[in-house]
N, C-alpha and C positions, 0 to 999 in steps of 0.2 A: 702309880698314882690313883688315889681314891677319887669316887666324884664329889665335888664340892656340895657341900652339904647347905648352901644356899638353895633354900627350894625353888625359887625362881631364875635360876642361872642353869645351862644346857647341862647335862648330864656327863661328865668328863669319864675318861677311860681308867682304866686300871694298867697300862703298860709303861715299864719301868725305863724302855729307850726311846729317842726321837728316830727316825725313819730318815737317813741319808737317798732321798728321790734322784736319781737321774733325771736329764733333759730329754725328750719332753715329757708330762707329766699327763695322765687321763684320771678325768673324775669324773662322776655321774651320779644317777638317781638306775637303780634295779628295781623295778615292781615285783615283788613275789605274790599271783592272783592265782584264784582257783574254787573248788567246790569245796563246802565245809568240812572240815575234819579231814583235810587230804594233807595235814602233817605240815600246812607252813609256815608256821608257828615253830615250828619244833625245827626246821630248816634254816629257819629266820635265824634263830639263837643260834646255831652250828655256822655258819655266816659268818654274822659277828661275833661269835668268839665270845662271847656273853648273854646271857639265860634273861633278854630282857622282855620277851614276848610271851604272855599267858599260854602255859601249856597246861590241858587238861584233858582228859577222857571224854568229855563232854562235846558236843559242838558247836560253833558259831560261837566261843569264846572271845575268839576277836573281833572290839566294835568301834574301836577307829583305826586309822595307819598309825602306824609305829614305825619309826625309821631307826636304824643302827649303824654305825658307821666301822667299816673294814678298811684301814690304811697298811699300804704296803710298799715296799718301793716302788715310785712311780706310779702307783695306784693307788686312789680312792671311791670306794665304793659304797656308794648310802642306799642299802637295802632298806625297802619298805614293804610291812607285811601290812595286808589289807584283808578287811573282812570278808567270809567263804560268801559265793552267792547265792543268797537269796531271792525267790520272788515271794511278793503277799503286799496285801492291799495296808496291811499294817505301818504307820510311822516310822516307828523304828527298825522293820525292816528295810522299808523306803531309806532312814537314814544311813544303813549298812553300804547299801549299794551304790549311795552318792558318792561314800568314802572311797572305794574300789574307782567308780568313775574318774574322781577326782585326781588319786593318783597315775590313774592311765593315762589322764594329759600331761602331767610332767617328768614319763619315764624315759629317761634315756637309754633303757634296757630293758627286757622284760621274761620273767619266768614263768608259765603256768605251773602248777602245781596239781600233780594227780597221783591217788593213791594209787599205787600195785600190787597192793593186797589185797583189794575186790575188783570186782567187776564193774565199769563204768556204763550206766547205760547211755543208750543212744540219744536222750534227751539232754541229758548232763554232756555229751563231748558235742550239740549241739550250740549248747548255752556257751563250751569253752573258745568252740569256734567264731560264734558270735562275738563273742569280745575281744577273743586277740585278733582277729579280722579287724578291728578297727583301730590295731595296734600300729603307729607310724617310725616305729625301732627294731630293730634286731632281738631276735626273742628266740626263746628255747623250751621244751618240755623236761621238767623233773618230776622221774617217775618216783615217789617216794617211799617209802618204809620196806626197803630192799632187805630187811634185815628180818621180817615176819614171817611166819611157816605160809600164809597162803599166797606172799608175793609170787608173779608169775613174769619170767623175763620175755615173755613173747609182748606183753601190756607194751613195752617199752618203745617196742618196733610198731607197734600197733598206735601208741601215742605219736609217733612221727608221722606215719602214714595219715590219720586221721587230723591231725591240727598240721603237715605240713612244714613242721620246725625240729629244728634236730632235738634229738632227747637223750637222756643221761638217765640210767641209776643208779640210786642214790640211797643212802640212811641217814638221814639229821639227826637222830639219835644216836648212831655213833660214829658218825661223819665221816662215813665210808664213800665215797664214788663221790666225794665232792670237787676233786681236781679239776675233774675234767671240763665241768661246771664251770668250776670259778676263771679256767684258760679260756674257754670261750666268751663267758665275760668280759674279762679284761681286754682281751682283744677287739671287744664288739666300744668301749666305750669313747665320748670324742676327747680329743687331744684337749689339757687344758691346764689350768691350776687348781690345787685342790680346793673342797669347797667349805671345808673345815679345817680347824687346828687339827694338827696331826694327832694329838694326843685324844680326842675328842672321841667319845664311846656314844653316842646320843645326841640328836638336839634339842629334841625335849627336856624342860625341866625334871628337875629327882622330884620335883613332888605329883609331877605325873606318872613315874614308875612308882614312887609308893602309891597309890591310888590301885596302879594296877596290881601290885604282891597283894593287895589286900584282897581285888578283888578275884584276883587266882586263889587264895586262900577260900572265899567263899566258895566257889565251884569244886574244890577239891573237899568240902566239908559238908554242903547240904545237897539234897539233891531235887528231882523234880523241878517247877517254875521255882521255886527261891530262888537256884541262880542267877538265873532270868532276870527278875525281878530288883536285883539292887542295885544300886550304881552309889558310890565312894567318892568326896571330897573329903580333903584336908585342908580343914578350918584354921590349925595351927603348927608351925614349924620352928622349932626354938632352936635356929642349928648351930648354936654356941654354945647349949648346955652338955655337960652329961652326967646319964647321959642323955642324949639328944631325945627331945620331946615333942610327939605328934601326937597331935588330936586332928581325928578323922572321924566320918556321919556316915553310915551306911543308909541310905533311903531305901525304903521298899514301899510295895503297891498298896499291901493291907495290912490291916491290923492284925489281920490271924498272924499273916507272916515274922511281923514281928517280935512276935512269941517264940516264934521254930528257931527263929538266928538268934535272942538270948537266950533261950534254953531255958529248964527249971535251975533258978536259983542263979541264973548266972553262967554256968555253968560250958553252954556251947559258945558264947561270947569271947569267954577269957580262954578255950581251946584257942577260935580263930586268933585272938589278939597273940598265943604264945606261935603258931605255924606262921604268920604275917610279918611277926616282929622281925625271928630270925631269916627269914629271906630279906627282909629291909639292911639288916646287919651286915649281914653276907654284902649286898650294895652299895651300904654306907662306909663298909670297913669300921663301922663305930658304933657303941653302944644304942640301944632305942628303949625310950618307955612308949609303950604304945595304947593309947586311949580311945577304945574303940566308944558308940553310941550309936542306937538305932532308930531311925525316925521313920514316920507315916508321909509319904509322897502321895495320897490317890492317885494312880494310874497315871504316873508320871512321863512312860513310855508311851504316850498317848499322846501326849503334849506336848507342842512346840516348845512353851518356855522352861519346860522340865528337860528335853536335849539339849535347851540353850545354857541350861542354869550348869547343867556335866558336861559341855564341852563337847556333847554330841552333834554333828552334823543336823542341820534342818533342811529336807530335800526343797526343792523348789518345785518341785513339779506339781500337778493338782491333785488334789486327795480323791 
């Protein structure tokens, strides 16, 4: 089953059976938290079983939760990847960190996430302690990118020691050491009914996953602050044509920028529109025209009503 291509209805699964549950049933919410670029993005998608989380080389890609739903007999489990943390007096880093906050009061399980392929300093296993210290669930360490020449298996035993919770390694990339992971989960979650349709891949609407292919699309094509700098609505969603027609607004901060993401003559615009389309594809199971446009936001990252206007958190605390 494809997901419906109502852009305002949750995001449906692609699996072709219904799941016969045994009595009793556990479902929950999984927090997957951690330091930027330590791969949980990339764990998130090996999870659920679908590539719905911006994966890039880059970091601090992720900039709100995203949730995926994993249903299996008897279990269901809504992984939510949250953004790496952050400090800085900045808005929108402030808004990063409310989103991670946010989800840490509604997990009923919870992962950190730390890479094994460098070295963690003592300030960063500081910050990790600091938050899952004020974790009130059953929680675990995933060491990640087990699969890299400088991953080191001693990190693994050292992430236990240090944060206190059992640890696993792991590869999300090619979703090696995740059993173990996912049997302690299961076990840790409370007894219940499920909290979705079983078929159900996402609760997010599709037209918040295209928002986000597009804007993995920008991160994999420009580099420096352009990344940074844009944020994606979709203004229009015709999901009864085909084939199926979006128009989407890339905002950026300046004018220069502008320039950089259409490119001469057009030219980098209609790259992103062709790398964007076909990941939309792939998730729509359905054909897409896709209508990209690039507009001038001044320093929209800066601004209350410009995270309100994307769906960005607005921290509450005092600037």
């Amino acid at each position: 089953m494809h997901p419906s291509t109502d852009s305002d209805r949750p995001a449906g699964a692609r699996r072709s059976r219904r799941v016969e549950a045994a009595e009793p049933t556990r479902a929950g919410h999984v927090l997957l938290a951690g330091l930027p670029n330590a791969g949980k993005s990339t764990l998130f998608n090996a999870l659920v079983g679908q590539p719905l989380g911006v994966v890039a080389a880059k970091a601090q890609t992720t900039w709100q939760r995203v949730a995926g739903i994993r249903t299996e007999p008897g279990v269901q489990m809504i992984f939510v990847d949250t953004p790496g943390f952050v400090r800085g007096p900045d808005l929108f880093h402030r808004s990063m960190a409310a989103e991670a906050e946010a989800a840490r009061s509604g997990a009923d399980a919870a992962v950190a996430v730390v890479d094994g392929a460098r070295r963690t300093s003592p300030g960063e296993w500081a910050r990790l302690a600091e938050f899952f210290g004020r974790i009130d669930c059953p929680a675990a360490v995933a060491v990640s990118k087990s699969d890299l020449p400088g991953f080191a298996a001693s990190r693994t035993e050292d992430a236990a020691r240090r944060l206190g919770l059992p640890a696993f390694a792991l590869s999300g990339k090619h979703g090696t050491g995740l059993d173990a992971l996912l049997a302690f989960l299961r076990s840790k979650l409370p007894e219940g009914p499920f909290l979705h349709p079983e078929d159900d891949l996402a609760s997010a609407p599709v037209r918040f996953f295209v928002q986000e292919y597009v804007r993995e699309a920008v991160f994999a094509r420009y580099r420096q602050e352009v990344p940074y700098s844009v944020a994606v609505r979709v203004e229009e969603f015709r999901e009864h044509e085909d084939p199926v027609y979006v128009a989407a607004v890339l905002y950026v901060e300046r004018k220069s920028q502008k320039g950089i993401v259409v490119g001469k003559g057009g030219a980098r615009i209609k790259a992103l529109s062709r790398d964007a389309r076909q990941r939309i594809e792939d998730f729509l199971g359905a054909r897409v025209y896709l209508d990209l446009w690039v507009k001038v936001w001044d320093g929209w990252r800066r601004k209350k009503e410009g995270l309100m206007a994307f769906g960005y958190t607005v921290p509450d605390d005092p600037e």
